[in-house]
C-alpha positions, -999 to 999 in steps of 0.1 A, spaced: -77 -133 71 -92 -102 59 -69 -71 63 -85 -42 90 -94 -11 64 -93 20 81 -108 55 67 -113 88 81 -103 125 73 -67 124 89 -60 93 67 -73 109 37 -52 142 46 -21 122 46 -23 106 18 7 108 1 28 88 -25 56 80 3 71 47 1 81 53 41 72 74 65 81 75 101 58 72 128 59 108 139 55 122 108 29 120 75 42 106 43 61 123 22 44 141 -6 58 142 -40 86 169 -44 91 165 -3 113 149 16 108 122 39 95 127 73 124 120 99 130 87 113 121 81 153 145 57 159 181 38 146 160 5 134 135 25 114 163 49 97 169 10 82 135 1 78 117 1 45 90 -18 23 103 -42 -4 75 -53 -30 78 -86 -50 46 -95 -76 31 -85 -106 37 -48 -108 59 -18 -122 76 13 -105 71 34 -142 45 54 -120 36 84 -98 31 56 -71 55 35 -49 44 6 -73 18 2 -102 -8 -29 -110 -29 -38 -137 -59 -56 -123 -90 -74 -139 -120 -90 -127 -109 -130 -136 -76 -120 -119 -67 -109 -90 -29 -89 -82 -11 -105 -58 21 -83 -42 42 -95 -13 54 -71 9 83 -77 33 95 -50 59 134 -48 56 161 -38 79 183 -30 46 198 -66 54 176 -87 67 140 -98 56 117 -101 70 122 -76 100 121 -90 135 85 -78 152 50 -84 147 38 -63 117 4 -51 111 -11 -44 72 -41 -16 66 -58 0 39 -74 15 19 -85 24 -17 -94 57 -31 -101 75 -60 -71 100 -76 -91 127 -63 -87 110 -22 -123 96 -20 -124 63 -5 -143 36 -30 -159 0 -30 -150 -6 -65 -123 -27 -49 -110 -44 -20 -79 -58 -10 -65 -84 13 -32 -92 36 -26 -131 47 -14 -135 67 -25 -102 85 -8 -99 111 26 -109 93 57 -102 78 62 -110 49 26 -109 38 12 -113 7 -18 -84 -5 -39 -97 -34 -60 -65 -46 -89 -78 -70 -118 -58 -83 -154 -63 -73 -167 -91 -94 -207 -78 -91 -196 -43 -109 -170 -50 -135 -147 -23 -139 -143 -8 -181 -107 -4 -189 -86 26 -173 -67 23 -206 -32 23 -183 -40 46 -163 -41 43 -124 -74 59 -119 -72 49 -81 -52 38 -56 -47 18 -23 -27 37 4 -13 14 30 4 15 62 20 -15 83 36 -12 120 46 -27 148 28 -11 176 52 10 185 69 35 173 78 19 136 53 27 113 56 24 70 35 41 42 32 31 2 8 35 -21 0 10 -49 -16 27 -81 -46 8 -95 -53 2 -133 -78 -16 -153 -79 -38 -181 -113 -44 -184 -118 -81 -188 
């Protein structure tokens, strides 16, 4: 099932390199702390990543994508002992540019959407090849899971290219 993107200006003003976030505040920006938790679960709550990827990066995590292949993270909401977290969890995003403009140069994927754990496979569109970022993450998808209540999580995933 294909993941609900979102865009709009309050997204892109909030886009920060938080790994969590409450939902009564925006994501942390670098140098800031973290917004303040709403409630006791989500003072526990947090996003774990498993897959292909690096935390050497300005980003929560880091991938190096291709056209021929596809990244594939699993994400897992986490009580700090227990994964996944009970509750029904819903995955969005989005992909931008450094500079915060949304772009089509990608797209990205939860299943099972919604779901926890879920599994986001990020893959480069394969009618415009992408040239190699040469390691750097040139762009980046911010995402944000909740419940539907007052729980709400932020990352963001940094985006490079290899060129193949």
């Amino acid at each position: 099932m294909r993941a609900p993107f979102s865009s709009g200006a309050a997204l892109v003003a909030a886009m920060g390199l938080a790994a969590c976030s409450s939902g009564t505040g925006s994501p942390a920006f670098p140098g800031s702390p973290t917004s303040a938790t709403s409630s006791a679960l989500h003072a526990q709550l947090h996003l774990v990543a498993k897959g292909a990827h690096t935390n050497a990066c300005r980003y929560s995590i880091c991938v190096t994508t291709s056209t021929p292949s596809p990244v594939q993270i699993s994400w897992c909401v986490y009580t700090g002992s227990t994964c996944p977290a009970p509750g029904t969890w819903t995955w969005y995003a989005t992909i931008y540019t450094k500079r915060g403009l949304s772009t089509g140069k990608f797209s990205g994927v939860y299943d099972p959407n919604p779901g926890n754990p879920t599994t986001n496979t990020i893959y480069e569109n394969p009618r415009r090849p992408i040239k190699s970022s040469n390691g750097k993450y040139k762009w980046f998808e911010y995402l944000t899971v909740t419940d539907g209540g007052s729980n709400t999580l932020n990352a963001t995933v940094g985006i490079a290219t290899d060129g193949t």
